[in-house]
C-alpha positions in Angstrom: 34.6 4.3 -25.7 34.4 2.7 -22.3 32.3 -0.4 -22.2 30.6 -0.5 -19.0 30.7 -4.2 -17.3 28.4 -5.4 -14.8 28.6 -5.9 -11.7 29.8 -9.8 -10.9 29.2 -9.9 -7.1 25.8 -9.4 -5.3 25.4 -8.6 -1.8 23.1 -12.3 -1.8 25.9 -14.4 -2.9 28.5 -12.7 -1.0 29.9 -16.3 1.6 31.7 -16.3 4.1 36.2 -15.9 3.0 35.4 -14.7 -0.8 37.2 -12.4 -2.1 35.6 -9.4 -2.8 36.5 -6.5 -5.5 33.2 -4.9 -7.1 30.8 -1.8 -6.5 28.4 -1.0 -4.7 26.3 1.9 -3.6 26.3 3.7 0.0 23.2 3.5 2.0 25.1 5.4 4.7 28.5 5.9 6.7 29.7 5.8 10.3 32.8 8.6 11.1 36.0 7.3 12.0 36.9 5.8 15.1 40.0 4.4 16.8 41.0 0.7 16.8 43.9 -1.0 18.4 46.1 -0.4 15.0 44.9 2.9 13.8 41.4 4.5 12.1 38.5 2.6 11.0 35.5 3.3 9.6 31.7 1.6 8.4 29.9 1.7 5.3 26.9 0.1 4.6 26.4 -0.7 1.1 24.0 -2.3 -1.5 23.0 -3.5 -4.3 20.0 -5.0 -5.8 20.0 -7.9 -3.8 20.5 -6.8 -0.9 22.5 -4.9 1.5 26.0 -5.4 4.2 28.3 -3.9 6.2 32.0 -3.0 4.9 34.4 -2.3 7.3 37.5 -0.5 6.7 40.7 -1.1 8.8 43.4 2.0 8.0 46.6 3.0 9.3 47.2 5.4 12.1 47.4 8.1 9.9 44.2 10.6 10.7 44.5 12.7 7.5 44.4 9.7 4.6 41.8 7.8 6.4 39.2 10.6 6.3 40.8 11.9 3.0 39.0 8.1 1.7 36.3 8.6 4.5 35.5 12.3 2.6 36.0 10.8 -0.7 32.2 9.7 -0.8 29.0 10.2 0.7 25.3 8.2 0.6 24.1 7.4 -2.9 27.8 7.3 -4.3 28.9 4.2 -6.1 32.0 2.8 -4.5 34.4 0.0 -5.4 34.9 -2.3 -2.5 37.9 -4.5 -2.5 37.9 -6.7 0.7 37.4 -10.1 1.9 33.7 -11.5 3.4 33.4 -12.6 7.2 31.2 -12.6 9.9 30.9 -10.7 13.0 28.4 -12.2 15.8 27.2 -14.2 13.3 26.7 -11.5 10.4 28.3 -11.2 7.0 30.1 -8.3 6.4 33.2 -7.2 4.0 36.3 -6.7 6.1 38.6 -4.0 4.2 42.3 -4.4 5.2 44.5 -1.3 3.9 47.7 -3.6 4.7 46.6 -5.9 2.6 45.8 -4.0 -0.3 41.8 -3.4 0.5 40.6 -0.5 -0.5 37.3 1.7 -0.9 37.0 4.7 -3.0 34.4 6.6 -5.6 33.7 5.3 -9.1 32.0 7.6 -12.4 28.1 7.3 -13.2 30.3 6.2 -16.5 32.2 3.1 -14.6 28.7 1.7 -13.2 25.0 0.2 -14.6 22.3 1.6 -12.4 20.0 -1.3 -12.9 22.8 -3.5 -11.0 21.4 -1.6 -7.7 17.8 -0.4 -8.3 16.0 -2.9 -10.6 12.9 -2.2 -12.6 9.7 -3.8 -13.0 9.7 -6.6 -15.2 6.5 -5.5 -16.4 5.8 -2.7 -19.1 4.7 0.5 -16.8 2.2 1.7 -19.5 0.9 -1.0 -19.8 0.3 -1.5 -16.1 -1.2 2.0 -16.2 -4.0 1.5 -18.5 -4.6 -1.3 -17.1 -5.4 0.4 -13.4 -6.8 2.8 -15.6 -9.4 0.9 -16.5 -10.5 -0.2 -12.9 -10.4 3.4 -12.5 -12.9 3.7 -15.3 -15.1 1.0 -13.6 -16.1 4.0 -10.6 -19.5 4.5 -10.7 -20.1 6.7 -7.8 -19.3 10.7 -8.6 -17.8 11.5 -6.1 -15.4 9.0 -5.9 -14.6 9.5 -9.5 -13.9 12.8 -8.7 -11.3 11.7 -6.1 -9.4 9.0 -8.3 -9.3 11.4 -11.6 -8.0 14.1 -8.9 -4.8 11.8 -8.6 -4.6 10.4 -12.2 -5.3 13.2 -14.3 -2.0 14.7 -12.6 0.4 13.9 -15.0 3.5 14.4 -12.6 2.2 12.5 -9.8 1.2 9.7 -12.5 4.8 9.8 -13.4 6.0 9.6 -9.2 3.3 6.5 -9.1 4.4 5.0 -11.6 8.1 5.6 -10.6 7.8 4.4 -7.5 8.8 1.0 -5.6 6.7 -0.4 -3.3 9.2 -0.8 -0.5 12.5 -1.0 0.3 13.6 -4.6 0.5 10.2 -6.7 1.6 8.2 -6.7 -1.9 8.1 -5.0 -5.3 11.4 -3.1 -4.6 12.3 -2.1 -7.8 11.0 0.8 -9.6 7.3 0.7 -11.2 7.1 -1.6 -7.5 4.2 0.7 -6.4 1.9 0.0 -9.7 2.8 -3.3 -10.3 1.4 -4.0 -6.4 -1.5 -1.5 -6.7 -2.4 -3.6 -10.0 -2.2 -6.8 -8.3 -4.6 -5.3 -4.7 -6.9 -3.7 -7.2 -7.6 -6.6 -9.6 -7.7 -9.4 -6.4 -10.3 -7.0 -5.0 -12.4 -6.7 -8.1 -12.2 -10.9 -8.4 -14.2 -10.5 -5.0 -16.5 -8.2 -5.8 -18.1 -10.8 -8.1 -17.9 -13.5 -5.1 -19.0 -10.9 -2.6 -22.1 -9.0 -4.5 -22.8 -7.7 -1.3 -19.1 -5.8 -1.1 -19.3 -2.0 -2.2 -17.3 -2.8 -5.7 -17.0 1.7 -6.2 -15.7 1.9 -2.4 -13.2 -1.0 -2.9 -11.9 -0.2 -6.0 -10.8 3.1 -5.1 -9.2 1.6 -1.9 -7.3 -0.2 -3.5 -6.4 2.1 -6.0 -5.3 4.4 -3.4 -4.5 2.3 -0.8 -0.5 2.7 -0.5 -0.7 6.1 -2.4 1.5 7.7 0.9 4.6 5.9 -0.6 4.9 8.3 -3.5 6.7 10.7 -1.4 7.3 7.9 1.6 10.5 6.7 -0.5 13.9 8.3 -2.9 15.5 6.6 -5.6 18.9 7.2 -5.9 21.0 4.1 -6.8 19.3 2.7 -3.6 16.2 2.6 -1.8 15.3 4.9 1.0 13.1 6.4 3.1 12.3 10.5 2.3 12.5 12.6 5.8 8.6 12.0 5.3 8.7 8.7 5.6 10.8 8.5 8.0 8.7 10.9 10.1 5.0 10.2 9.0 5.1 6.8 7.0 3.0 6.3 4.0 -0.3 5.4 5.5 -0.4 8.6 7.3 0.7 10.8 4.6 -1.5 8.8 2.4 -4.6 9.5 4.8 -3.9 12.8 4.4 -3.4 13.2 1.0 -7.0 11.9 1.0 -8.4 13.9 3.2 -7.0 16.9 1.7 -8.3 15.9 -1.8 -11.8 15.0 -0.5 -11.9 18.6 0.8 -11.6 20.0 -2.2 -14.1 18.3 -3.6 -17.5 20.1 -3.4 -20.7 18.4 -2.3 -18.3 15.3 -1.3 -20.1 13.6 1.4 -18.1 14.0 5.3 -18.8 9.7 5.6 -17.2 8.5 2.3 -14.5 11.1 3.5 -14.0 9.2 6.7 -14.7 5.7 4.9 -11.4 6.6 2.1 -9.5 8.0 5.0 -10.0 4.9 7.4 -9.1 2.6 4.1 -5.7 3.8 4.1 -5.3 4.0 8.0 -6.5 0.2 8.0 -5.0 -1.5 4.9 -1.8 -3.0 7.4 -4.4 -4.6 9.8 -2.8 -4.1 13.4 -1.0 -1.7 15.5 1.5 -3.5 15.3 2.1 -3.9 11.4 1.9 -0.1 11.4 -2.1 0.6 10.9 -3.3 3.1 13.4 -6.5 1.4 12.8 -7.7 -1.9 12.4 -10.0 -2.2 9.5 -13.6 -1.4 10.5 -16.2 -2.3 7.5 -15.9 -4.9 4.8 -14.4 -3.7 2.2 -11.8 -1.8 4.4 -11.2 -5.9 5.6 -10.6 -6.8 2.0 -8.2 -4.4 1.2 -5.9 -5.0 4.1 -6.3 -8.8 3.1 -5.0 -8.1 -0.6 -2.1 -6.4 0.1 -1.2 -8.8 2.6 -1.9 -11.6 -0.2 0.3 -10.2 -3.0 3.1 -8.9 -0.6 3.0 -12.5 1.0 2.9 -14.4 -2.1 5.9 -12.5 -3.8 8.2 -13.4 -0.7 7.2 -17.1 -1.0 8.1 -17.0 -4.4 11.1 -15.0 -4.5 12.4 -17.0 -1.4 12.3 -20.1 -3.4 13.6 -18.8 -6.2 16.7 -17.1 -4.5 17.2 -20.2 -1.8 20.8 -21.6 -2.7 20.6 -25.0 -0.7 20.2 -28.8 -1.9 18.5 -28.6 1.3 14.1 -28.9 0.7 13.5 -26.6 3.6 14.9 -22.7 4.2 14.3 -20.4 6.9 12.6 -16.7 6.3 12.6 -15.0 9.5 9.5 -13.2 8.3 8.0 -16.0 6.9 9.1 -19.0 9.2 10.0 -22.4 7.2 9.5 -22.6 3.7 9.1 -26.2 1.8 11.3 -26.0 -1.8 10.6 -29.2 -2.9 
């Protein structure tokens, strides 16, 4: 029996004239095009720490270079044997076939699939019974209504709880989407008690719902991606929708809490420019935005640290500006 050993080199560590010879899965290639010495080709590939550019440099022979260009095709596992360096200031793999470099298919049987698309360290039923019970919490009927309408669905509870919660910027590992939902829902019921005033029924089920969109926004293969959905509509749209939609089918539920649920999920990124077609309008729609901001923020301040490989006290995050590591 073939014992499967993982991978040894992540996109992250990947510096600048190492050697590299592992796999890695394809996010998506670029045809073959002419070069001074014969065909290349791109392939951007990942893993779960990341993703970068292998280039591969082939001989003037047409027919073998898109005989290994043909050989694959996104999602595949390939081995990539190569060396790192930069172009304009970017790391990429450069794959010489002079020199022995090569790129080409491997078996589900050859590869571990949680070396590209990690999981949740957190137990997912768990994490379920848990939003469960903020679920529970719901006072208002109609509302109720609306949340058991999702969660009594036993295959979209299985997509949810399936589901990252983005590609690369936060929770982007499978059961991503409830571990973040769990973490919104329970900052927003911490300020319920501080704020009596806040609607606790309306908030909870924004938050509940708030990035329910990205059920069908991303596919899991052995990488992330955005569905022709998301690419097209994004997840607070489709979200919005799926609301709506539900809400409609709902008798007696009143037109305002409709437009209140709908204008939660337009709202919850804040600005125009972070991708909200609103900006949030009433209180509680405030406080959602403001949670999922809080737990996406905190998790890149804390992963940033923990991934920083410097004796340096001060990184760089060009989402996040300077962060301190002492």
């Amino acid at each position: 029996m073939r014992v499967v050993v993982g991978k040894r080199q992540f996109v992250r560590n990947v510096a600048l004239g190492d050697e590299v010879d592992d796999v890695f899965s394809v996010k998506y290639k670029k045809p073959p095009r002419r070069y001074a010495n014969g065909l290349m080709f791109e392939v951007r590939v990942a893993d779960r720490t990341g993703e970068i550019t292998a280039k591969f440099w082939g001989p003037a022979d047409e027919a073998s270079v898109r005989k290994i260009y043909d050989a694959f095709k996104a999602g595949d596992v390939i081995r990539v044997k190569g060396q790192a360096a930069t172009y304009r200031d970017v790391m990429e793999i450069s794959v010489n076939a002079e020199s022995g470099g090569l790129v080409k298919p491997v078996l589900a049987a050859e590869y571990r699939y949680d070396d590209f698309v990690g999981s949740s360290e957190k137990d997912p039923d768990q994490m379920m019974t848990q939003l469960n019970s903020y679920v529970k919490k719901v006072e208002n009927p109609h509302l109720q209504r609306l949340l058991s309408s999702f969660f009594s669905d036993e295959e979209f509870v299985d997509k949810f709880k399936r589901a990252p919660a983005s590609i690369s910027i936060h929770a982007n590992w499978i059961g991503g989407l409830l571990e973040h939902t769990l973490n919104v829902t329970s900052i927003c019921d911490f300020l319920t008690k501080r704020y009596p005033k806040l609607d606790r029924d309306l908030l909870l089920s924004g938050a509940v719902l708030h990035d329910i969109g990205k059920v069908i926004e991303y596919s899991v293969t052995t990488n992330i991606d955005e569905s022709t959905d998301g690419m097209l509509r994004g997840h607070i749209v489709a979200g919005a929708e799926m609301i709506t939609k539900t809400c409609e089918k709902i008798p007696d539920f009143p037109e305002n809490l409709k437009l209140k649920m709908a204008h939660m999920i337009l709202s919850h990124h804040g600005k125009p420019e972070q991708g909200s077609p609103k900006r949030p309008q009433f209180p509680e729609a405030a406080v959602v935005n403001l949670a999922d901001d809080m737990d996406a923020q905190i998790e890149q301040y804390i992963r940033a640290k923990e991934e920083a490989q410097t004796e340096d006290h001060w990184i760089y995050n060009k989402r996040l500006g300077l962060i301190y590591l002492g």
